[in-house]
N, CA, C and O atoms as a printed pandas DataFrame, in Angstrom:
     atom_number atom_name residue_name chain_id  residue_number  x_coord  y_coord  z_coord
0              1         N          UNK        A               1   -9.661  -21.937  -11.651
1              2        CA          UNK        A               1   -9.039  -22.836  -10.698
2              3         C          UNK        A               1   -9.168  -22.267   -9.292
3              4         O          UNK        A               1   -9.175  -21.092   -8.927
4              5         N          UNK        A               2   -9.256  -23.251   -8.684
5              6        CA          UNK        A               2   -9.271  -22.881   -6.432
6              7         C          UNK        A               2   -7.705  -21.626   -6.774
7              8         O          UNK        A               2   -7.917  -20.416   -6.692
8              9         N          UNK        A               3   -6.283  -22.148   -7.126
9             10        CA          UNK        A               3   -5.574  -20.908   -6.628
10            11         C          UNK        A               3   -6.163  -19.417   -7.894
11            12         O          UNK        A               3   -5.503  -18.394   -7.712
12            13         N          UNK        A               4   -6.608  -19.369   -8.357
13            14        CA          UNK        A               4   -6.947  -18.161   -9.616
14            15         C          UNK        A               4   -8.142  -17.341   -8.609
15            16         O          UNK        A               4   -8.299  -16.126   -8.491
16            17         N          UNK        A               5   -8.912  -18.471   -7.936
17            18        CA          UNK        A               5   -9.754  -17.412   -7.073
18            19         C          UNK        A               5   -9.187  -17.300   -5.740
19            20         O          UNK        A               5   -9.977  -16.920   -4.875
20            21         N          UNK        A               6   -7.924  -17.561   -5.361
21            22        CA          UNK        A               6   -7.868  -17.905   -4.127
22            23         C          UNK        A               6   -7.068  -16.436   -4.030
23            24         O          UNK        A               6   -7.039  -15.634   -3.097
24            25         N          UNK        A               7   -6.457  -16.391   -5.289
25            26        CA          UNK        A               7   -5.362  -15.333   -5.374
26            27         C          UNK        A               7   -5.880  -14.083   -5.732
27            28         O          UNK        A               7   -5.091  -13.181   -6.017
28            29         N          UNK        A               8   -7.693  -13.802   -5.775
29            30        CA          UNK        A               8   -8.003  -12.747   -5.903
30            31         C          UNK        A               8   -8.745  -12.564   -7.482
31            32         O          UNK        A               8   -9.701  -11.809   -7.656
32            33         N          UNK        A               9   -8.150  -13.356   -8.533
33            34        CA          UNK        A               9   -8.868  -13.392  -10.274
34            35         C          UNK        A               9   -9.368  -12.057  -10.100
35            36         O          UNK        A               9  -10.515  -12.107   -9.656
36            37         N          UNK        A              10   -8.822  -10.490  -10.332
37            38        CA          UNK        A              10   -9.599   -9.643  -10.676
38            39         C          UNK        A              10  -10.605   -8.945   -9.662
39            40         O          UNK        A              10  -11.526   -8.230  -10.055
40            41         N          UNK        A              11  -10.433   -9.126   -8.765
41            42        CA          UNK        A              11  -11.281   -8.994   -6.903
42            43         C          UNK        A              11  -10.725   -7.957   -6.357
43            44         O          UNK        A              11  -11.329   -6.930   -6.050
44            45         N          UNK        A              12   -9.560   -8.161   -6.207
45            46        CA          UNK        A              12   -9.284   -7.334   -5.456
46            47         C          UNK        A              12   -8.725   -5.950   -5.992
47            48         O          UNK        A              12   -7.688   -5.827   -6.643
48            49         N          UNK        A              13   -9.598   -4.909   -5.603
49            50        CA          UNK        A              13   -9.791   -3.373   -6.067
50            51         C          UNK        A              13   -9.427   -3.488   -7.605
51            52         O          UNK        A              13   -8.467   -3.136   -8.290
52            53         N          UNK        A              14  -10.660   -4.156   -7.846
53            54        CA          UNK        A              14  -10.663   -4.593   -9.780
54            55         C          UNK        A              14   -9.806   -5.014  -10.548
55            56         O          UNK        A              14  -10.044   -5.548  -11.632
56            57         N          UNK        A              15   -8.413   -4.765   -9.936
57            58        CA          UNK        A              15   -7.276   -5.534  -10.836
58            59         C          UNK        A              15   -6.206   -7.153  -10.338
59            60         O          UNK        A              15   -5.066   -7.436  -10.706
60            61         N          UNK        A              16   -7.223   -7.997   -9.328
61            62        CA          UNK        A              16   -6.538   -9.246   -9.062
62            63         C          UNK        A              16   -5.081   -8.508   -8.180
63            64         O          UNK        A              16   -4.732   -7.383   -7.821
64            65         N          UNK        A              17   -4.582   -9.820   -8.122
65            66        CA          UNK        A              17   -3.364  -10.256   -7.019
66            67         C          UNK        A              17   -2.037   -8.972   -6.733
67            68         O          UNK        A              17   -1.512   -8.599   -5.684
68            69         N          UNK        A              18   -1.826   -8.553   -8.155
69            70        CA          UNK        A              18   -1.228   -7.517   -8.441
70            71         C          UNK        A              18   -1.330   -6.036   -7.311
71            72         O          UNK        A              18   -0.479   -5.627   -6.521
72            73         N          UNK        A              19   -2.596   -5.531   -7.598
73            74        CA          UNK        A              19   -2.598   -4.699   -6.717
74            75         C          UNK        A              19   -3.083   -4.688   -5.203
75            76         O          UNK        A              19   -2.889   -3.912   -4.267
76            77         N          UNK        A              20   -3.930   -6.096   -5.382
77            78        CA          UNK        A              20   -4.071   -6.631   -4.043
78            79         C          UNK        A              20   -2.649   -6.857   -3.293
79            80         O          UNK        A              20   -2.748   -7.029   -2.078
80            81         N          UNK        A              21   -1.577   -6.877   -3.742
81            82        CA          UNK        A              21   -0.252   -6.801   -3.284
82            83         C          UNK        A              21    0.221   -5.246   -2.880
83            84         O          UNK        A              21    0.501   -4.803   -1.766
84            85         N          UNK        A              22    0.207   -4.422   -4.483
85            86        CA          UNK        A              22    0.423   -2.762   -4.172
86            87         C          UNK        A              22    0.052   -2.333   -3.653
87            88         O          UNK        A              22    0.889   -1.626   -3.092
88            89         N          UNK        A              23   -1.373   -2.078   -3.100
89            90        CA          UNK        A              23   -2.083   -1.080   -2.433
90            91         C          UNK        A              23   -1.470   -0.915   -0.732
91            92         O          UNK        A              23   -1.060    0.114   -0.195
92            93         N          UNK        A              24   -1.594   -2.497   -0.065
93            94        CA          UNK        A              24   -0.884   -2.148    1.043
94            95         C          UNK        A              24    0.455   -2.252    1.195
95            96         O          UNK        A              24    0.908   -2.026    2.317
96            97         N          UNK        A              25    1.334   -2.601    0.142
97            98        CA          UNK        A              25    2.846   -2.087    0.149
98            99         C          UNK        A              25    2.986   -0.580    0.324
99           100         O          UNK        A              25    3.325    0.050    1.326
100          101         N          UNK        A              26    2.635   -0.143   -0.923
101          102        CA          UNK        A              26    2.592    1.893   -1.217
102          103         C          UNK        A              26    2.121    1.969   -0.277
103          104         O          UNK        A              26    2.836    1.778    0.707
104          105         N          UNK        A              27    1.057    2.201   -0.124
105          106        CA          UNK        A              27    0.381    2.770    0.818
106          107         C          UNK        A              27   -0.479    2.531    2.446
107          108         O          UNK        A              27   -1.321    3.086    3.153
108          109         N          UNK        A              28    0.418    1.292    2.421
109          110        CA          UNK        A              28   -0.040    0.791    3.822
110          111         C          UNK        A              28   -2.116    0.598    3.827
111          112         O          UNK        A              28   -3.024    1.114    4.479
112          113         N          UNK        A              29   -2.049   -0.183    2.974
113          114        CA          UNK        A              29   -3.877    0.075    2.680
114          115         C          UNK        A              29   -4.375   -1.043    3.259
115          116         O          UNK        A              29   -3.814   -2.133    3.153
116          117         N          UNK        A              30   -5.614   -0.831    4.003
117          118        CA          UNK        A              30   -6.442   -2.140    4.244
118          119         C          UNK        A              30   -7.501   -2.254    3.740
119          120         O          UNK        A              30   -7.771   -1.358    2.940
120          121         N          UNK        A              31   -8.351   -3.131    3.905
121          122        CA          UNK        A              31   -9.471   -3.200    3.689
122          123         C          UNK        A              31  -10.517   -2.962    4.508
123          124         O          UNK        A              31  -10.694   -3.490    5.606
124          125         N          UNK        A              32  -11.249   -2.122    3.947
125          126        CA          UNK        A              32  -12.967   -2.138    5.165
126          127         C          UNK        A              32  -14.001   -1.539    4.486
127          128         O          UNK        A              32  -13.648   -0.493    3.941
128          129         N          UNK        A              33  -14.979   -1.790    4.351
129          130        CA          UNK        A              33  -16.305   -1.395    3.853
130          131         C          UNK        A              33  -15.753   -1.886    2.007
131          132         O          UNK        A              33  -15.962   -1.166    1.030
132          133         N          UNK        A              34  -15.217   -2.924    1.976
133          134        CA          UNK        A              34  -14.655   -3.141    0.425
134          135         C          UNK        A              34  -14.304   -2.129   -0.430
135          136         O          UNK        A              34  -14.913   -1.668   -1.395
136          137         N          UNK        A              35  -13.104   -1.806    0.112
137          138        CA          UNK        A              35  -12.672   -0.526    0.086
138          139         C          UNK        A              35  -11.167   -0.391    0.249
139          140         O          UNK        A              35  -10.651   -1.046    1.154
140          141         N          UNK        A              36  -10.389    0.390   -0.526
141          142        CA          UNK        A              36   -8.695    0.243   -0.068
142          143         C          UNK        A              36   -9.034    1.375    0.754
143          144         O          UNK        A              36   -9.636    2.308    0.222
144          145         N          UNK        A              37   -8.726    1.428    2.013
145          146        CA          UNK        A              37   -8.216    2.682    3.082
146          147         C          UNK        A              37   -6.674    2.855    3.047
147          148         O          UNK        A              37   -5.900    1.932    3.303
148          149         N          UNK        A              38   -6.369    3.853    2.779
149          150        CA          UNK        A              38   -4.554    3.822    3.082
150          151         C          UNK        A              38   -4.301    4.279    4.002
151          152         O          UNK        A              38   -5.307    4.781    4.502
152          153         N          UNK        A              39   -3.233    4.445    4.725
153          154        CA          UNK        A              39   -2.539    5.065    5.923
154          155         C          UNK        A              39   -2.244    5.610    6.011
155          156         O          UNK        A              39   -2.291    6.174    7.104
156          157         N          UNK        A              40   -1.361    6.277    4.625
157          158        CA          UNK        A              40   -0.860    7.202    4.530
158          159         C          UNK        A              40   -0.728    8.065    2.559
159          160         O          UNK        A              40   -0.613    7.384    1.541
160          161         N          UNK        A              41   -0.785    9.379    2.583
161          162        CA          UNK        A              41   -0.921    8.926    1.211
162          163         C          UNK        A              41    0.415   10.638    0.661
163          164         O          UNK        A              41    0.854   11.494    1.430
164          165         N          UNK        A              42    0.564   10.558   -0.271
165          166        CA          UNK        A              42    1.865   11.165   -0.750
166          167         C          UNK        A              42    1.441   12.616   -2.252
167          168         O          UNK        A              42    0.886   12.468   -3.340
168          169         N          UNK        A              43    1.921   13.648   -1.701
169          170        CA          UNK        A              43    2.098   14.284   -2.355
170          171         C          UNK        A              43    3.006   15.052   -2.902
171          172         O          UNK        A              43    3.637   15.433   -1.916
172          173         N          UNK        A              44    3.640   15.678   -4.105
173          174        CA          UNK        A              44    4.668   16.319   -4.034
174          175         C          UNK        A              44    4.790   17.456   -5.426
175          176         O          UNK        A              44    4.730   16.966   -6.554
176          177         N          UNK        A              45    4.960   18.943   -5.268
177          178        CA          UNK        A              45    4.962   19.712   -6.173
178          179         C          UNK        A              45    3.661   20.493   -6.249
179          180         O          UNK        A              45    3.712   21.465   -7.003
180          181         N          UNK        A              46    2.586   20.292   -5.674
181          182        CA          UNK        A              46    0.754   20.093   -6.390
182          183         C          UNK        A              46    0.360   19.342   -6.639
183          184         O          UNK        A              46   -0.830   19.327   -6.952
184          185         N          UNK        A              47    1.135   18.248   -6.649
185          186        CA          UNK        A              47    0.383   16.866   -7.454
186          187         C          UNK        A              47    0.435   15.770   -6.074
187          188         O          UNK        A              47    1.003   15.826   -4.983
188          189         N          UNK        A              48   -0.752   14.445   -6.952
189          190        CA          UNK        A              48   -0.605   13.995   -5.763
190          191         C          UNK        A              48   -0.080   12.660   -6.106
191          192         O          UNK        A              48   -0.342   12.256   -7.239
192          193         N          UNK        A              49    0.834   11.668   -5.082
193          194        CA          UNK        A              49    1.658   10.718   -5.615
194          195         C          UNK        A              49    2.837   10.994   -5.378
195          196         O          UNK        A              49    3.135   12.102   -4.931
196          197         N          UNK        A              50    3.787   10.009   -5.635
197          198        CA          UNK        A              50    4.986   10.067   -5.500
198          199         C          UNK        A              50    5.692   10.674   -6.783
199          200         O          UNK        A              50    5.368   10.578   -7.967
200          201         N          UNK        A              51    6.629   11.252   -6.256
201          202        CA          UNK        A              51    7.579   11.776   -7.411
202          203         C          UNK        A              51    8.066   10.977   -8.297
203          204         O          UNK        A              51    8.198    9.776   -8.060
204          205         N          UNK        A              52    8.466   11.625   -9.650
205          206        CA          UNK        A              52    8.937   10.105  -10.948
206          207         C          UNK        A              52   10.135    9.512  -10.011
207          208         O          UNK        A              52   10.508   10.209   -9.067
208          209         N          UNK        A              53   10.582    8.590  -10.180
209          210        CA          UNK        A              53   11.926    8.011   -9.942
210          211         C          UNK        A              53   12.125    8.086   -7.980
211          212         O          UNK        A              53   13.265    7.872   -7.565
212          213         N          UNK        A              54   11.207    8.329   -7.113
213          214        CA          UNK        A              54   11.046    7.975   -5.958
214          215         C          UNK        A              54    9.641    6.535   -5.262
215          216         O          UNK        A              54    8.428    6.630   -5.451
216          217         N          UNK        A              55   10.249    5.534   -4.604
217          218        CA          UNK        A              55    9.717    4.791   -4.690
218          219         C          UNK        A              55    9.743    4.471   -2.661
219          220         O          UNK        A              55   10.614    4.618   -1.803
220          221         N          UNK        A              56    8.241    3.973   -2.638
221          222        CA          UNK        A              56    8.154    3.892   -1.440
222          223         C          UNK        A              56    7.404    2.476   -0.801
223          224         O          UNK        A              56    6.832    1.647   -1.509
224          225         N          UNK        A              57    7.512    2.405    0.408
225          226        CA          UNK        A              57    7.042    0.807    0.937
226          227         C          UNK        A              57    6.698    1.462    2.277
227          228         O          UNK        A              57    7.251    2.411    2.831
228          229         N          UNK        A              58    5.572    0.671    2.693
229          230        CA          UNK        A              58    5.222    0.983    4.024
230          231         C          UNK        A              58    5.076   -0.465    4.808
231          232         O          UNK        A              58    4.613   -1.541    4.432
232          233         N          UNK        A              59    5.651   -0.048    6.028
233          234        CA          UNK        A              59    5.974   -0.950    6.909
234          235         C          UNK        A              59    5.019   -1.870    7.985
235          236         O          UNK        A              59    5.100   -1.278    9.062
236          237         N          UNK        A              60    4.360   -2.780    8.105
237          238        CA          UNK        A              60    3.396   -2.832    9.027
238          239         C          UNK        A              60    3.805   -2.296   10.635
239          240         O          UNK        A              60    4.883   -2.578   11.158
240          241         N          UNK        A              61    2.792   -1.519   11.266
241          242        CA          UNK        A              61    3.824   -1.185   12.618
242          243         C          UNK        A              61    1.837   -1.225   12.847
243          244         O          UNK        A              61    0.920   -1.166   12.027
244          245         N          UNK        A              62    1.871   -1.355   14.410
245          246        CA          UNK        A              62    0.925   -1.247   15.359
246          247         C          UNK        A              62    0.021    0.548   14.909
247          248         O          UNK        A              62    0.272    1.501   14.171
248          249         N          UNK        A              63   -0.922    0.209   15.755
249          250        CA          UNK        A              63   -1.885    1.542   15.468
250          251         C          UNK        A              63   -1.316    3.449   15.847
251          252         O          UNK        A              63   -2.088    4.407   15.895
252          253         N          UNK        A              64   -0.113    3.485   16.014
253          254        CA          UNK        A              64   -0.178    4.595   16.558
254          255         C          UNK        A              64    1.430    5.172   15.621
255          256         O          UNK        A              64    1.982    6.259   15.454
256          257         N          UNK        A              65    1.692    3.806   15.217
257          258        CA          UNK        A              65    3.382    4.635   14.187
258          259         C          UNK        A              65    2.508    4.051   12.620
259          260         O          UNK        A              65    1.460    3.505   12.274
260          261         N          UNK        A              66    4.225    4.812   11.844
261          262        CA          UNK        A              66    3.703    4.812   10.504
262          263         C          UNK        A              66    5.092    4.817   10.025
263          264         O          UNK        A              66    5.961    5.639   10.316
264          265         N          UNK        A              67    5.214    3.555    9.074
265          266        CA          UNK        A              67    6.735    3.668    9.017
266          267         C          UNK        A              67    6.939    3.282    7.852
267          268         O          UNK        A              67    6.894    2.080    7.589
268          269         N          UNK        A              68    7.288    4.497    6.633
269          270        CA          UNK        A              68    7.647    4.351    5.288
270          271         C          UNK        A              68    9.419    4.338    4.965
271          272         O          UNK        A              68   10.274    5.194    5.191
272          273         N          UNK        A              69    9.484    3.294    4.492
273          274        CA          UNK        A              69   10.958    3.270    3.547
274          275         C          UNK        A              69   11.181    3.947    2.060
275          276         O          UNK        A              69   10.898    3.302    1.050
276          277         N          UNK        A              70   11.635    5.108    1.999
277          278        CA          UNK        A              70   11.611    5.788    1.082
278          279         C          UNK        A              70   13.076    5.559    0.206
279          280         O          UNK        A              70   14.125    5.523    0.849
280          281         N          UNK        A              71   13.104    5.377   -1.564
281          282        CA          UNK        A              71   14.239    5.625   -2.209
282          283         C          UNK        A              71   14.234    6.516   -3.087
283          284         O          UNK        A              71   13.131    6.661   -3.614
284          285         N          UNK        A              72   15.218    7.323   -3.538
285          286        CA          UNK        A              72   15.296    8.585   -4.255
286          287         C          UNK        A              72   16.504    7.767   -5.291
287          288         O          UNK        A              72   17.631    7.313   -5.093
288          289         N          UNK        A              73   15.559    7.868   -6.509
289          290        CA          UNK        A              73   16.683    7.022   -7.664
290          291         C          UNK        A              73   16.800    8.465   -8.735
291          292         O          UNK        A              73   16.868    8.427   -9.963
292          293         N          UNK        A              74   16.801    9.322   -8.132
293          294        CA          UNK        A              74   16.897   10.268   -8.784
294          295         C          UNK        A              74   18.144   11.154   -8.753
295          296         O          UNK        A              74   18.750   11.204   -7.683
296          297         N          UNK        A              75   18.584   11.828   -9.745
297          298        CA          UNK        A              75   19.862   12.821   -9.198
298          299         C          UNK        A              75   19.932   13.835   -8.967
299          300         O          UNK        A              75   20.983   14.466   -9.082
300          301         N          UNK        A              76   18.593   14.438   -8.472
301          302        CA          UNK        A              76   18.106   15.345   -7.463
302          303         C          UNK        A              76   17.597   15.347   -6.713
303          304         O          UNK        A              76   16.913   14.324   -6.752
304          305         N          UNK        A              77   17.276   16.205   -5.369
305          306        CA          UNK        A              77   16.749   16.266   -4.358
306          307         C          UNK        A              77   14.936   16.445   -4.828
307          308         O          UNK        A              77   14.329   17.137   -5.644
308          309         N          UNK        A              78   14.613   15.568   -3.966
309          310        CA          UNK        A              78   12.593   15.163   -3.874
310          311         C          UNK        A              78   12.449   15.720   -3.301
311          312         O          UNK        A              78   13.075   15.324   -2.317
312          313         N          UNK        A              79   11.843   16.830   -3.008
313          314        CA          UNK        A              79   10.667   17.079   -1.957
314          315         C          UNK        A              79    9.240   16.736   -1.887
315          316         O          UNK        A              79    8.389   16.999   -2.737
316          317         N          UNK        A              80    9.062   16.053   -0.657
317          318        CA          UNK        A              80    7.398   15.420   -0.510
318          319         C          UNK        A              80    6.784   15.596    0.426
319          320         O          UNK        A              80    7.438   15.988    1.392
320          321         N          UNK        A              81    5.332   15.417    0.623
321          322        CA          UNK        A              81    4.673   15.435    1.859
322          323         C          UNK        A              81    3.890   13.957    2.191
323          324         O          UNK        A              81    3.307   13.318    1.316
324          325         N          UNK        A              82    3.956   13.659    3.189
325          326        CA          UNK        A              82    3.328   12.095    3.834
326          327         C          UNK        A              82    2.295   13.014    4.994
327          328         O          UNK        A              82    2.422   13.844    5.894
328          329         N          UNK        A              83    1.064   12.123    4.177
329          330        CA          UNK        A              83   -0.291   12.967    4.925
330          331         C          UNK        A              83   -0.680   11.211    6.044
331          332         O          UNK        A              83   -0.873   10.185    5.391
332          333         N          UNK        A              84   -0.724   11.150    7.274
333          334        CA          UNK        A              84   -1.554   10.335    7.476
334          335         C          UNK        A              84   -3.125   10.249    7.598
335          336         O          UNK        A              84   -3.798   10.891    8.405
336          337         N          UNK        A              85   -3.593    9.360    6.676
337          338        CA          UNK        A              85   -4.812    9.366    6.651
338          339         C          UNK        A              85   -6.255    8.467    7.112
339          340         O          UNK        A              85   -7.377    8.580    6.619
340          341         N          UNK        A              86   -5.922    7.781    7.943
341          342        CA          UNK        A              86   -6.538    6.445    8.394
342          343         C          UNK        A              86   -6.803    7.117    9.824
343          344         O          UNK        A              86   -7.322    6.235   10.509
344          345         N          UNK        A              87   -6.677    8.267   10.560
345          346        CA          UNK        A              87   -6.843    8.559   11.889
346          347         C          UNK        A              87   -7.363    9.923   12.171
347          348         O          UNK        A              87   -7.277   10.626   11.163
348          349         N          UNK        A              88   -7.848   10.507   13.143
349          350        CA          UNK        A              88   -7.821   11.600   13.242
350          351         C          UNK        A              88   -6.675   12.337   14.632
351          352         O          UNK        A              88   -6.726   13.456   15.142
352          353         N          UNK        A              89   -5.877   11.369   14.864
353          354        CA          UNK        A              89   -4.580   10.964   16.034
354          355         C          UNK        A              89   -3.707   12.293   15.471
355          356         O          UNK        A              89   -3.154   11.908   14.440
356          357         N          UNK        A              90   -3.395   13.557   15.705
357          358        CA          UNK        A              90   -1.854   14.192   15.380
358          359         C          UNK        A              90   -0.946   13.521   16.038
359          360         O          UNK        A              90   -0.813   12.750   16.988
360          361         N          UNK        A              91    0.091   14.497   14.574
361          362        CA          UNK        A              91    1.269   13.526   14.351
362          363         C          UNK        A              91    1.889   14.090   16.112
363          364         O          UNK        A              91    1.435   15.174   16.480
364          365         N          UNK        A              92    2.655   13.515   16.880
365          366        CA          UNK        A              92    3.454   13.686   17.892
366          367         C          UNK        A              92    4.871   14.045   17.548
367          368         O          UNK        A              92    5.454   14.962   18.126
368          369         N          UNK        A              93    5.407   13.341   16.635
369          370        CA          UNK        A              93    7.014   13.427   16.283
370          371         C          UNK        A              93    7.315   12.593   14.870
371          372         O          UNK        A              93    6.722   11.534   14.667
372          373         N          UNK        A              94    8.083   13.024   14.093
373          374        CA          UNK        A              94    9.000   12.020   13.102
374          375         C          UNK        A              94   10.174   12.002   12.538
375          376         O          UNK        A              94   10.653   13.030   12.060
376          377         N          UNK        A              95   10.652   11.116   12.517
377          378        CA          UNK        A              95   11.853   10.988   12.368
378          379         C          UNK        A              95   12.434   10.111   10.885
379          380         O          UNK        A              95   12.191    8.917   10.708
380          381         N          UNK        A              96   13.137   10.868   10.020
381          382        CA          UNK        A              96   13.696   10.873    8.898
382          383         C          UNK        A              96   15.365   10.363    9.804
383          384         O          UNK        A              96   15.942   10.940   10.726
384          385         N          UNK        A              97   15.765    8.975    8.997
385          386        CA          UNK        A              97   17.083    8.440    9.249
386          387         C          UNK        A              97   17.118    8.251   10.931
387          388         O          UNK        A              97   17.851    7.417   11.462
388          389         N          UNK        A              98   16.316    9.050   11.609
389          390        CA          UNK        A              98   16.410    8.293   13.127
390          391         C          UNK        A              98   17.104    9.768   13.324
391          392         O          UNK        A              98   17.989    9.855   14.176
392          393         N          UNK        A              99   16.706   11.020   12.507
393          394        CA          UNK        A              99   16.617   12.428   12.883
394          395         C          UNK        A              99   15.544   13.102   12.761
395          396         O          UNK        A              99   14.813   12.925   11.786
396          397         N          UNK        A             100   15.200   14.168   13.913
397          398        CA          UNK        A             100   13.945   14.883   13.386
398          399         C          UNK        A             100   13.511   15.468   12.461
399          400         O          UNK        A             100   14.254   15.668   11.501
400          401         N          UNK        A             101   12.442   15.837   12.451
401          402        CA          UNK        A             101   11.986   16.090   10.559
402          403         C          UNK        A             101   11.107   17.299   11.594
403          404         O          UNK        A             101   10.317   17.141   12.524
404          405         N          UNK        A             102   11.687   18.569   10.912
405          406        CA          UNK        A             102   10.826   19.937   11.072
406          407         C          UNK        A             102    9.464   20.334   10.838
407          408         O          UNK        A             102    8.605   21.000   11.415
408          409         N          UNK        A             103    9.591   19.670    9.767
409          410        CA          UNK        A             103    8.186   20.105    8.927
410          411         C          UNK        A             103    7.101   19.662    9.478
411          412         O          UNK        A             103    6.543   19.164    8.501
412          413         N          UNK        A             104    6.269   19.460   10.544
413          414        CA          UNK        A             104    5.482   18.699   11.317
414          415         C          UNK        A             104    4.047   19.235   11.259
415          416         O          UNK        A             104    3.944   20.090   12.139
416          417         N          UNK        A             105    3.121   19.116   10.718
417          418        CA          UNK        A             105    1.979   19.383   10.855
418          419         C          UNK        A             105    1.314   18.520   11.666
419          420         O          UNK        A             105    2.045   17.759   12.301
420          421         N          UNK        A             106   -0.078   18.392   11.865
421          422        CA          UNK        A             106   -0.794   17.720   12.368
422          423         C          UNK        A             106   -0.868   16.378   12.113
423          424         O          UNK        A             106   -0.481   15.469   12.847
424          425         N          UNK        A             107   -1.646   16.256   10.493
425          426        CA          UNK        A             107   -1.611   15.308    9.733
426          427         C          UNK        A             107   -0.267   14.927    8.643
427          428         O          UNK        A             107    0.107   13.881    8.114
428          429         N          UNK        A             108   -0.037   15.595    8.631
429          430        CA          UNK        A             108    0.949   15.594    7.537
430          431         C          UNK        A             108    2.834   16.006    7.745
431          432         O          UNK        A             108    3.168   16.777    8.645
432          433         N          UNK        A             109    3.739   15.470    6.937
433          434        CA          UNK        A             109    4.909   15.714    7.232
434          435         C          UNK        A             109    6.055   15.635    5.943
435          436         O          UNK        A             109    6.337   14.688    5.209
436          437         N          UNK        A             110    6.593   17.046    5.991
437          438        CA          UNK        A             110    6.897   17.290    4.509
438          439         C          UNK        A             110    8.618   16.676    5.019
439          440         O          UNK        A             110    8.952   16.433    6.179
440          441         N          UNK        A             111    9.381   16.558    3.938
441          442        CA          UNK        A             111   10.521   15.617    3.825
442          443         C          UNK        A             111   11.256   15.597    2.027
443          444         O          UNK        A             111   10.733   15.485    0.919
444          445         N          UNK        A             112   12.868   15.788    2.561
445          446        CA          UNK        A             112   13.353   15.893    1.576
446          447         C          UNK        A             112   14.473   14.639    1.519
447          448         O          UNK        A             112   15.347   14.504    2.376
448          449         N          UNK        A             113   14.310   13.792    0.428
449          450        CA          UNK        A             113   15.013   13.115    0.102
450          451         C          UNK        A             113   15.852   13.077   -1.053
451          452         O          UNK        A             113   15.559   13.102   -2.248
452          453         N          UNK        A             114   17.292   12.992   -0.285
453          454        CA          UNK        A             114   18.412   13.320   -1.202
454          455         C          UNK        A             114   18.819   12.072   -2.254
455          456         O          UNK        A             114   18.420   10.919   -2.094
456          457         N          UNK        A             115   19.634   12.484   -3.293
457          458        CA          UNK        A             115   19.901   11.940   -4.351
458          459         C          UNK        A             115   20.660   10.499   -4.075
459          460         O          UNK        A             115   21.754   10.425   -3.517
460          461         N          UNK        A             116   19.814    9.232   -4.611
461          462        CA          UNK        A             116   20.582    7.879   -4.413
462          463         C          UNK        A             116   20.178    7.200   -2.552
463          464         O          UNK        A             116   20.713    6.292   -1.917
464          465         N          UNK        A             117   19.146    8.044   -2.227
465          466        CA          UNK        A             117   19.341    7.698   -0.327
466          467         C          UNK        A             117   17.817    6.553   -0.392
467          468         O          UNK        A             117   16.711    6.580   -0.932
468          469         N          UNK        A             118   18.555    5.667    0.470
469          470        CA          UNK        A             118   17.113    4.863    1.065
470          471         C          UNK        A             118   17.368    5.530    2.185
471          472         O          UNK        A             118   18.525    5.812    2.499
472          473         N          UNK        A             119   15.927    5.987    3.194
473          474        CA          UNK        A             119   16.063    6.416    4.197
474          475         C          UNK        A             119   14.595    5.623    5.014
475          476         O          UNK        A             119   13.935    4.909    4.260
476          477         N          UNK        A             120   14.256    5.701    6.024
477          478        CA          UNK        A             120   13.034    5.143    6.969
478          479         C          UNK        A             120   12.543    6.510    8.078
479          480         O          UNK        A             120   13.132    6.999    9.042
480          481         N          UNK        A             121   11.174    6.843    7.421
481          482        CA          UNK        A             121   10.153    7.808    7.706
482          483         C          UNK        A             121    9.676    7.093    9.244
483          484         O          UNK        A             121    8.914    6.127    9.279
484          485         N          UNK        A             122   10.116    7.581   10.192
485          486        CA          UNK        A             122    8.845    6.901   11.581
486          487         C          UNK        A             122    8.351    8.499   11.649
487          488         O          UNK        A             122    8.987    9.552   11.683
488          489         N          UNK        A             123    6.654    8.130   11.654
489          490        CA          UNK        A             123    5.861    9.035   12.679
490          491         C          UNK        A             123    5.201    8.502   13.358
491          492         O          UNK        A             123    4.493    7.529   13.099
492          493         N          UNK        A             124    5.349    9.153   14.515
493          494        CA          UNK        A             124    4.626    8.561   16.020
494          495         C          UNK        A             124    3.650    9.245   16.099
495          496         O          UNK        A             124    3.825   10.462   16.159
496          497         N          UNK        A             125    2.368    8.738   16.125
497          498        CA          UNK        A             125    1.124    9.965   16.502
498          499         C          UNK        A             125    0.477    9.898   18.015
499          500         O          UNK        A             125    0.593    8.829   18.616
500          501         N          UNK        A             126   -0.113   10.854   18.573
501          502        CA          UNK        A             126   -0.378   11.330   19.743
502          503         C          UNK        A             126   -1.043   10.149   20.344
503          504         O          UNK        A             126   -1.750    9.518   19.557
504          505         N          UNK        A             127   -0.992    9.816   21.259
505          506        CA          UNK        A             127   -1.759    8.428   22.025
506          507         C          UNK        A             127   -2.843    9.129   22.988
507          508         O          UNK        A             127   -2.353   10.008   23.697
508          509         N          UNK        A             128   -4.209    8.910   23.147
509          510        CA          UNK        A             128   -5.150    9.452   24.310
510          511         C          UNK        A             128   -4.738    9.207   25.493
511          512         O          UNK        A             128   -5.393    9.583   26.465
């Protein structure tokens, strides 16, 4: 049917509508060269991905922020790292709850989220 292809039938990054939805929720992903690019991507422990029982959404914001909503359904403290990856821009500043976040690398920005918290990740990266 017109909506079965309209909605992607299996197209988009091989699994249809579904992840044509996930890819740029999680991970703020677009498309280019038919291709998911993400924005940002998540590691935590050695591994790469989000932690079990932490769940994340990324926000559309203009070319220079990056703005993940993070939840910790867990009853311990997460520790993670948010690498941005779509730029070669360093990070300038970020802010966890609309407080600074220490951990500041270039690309990347490590962050601990406490037990039961939705919180909102802004990083601002360097403008030319």
């Amino acid at each position: 049917t017109i909506s079965a292809i309209a909605s992607g039938h299996g197209r988009a990054a091989s699994a249809g509508c579904v992840v044509g939805t996930f890819h740029p929720a999680v991970l703020g992903s677009y498309r280019y060269a038919n291709a998911d690019q993400p924005r940002v991507k998540y590691q935590h422990g050695g591994s790469i991905g989000l932690p079990p029982g932490v769940a994340a959404l990324v926000e559309p914001t203009p070319g220079s922020e990056r703005k993940v909503r993070f939840w910790n359904g867990n009853e311990q403290i997460n520790t993670l790292t948010v690498c941005v990856e779509d730029t070669s821009q360093p990070i300038q500043r970020a802010l966890l709850a609309e407080k600074p976040v220490e951990n500041v690398e270039s690309q990347s920005v490590e962050i601990a989220l406490q037990p039961g918290q939705e919180v909102l990740l802004h990083i601002q990266l360097e403008t030319e």
